[in-house]
TORKOLBA-970347 format. One line per 8 residues: number of its first residue (from 1); for each residue x, y, z of C-alpha. Coordinates in steps of 0.5 Angstrom, whole numbers, plus 500, padded with zeros to 3 digits. Example, Ala and Ser with C-alpha at 12.3 -4.5 7.8 and 13.67 -1.06 7.14 Angstrom:
% residues 2
1 = 525,491,516 | 527,498,514
% end
This chain:
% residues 58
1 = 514,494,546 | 515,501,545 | 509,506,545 | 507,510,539 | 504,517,538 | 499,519,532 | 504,525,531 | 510,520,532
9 = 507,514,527 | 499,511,524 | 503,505,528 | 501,504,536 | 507,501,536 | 514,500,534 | 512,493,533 | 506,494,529
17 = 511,498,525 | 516,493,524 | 511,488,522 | 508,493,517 | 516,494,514 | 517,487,513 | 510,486,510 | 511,491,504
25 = 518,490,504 | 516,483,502 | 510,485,497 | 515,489,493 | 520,485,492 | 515,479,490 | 512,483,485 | 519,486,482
33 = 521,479,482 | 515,477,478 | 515,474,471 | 508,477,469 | 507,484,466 | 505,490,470 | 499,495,468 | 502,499,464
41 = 501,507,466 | 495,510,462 | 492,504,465 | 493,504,471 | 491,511,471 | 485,510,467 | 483,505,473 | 484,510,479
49 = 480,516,475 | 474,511,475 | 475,509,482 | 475,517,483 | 469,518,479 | 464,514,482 | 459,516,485 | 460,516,494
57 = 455,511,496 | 451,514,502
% end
């Protein structure tokens, strides 16, 4: 187990890394192998900016 620092990677370490890669690796080629439609852009967008515009809960 290889020791990281936070100037090196978000990770502690090389094996949190790997674990991380392997994970979002197969998470993308899921969603790209999938036969249901994808949010088309401007929607995708709309949802993000009403995620932004509301109010922080204090």
């Amino acid at each position: 187990m290889t020791k990281l620092t936070p100037i090196e990677s978000e990770f502690a370490t090389t094996e949190d890394a790997e674990a991380y890669d392997a994970w979002f690796r197969a998470t993308i080629e899921a969603r790209m192998l999938s036969k249901t439609p994808g949010i088309p852009h401007d929607e995708a967008m709309a949802r993000m900016q009403a995620i932004i515009d509301r109010p922080k809960k204090a």
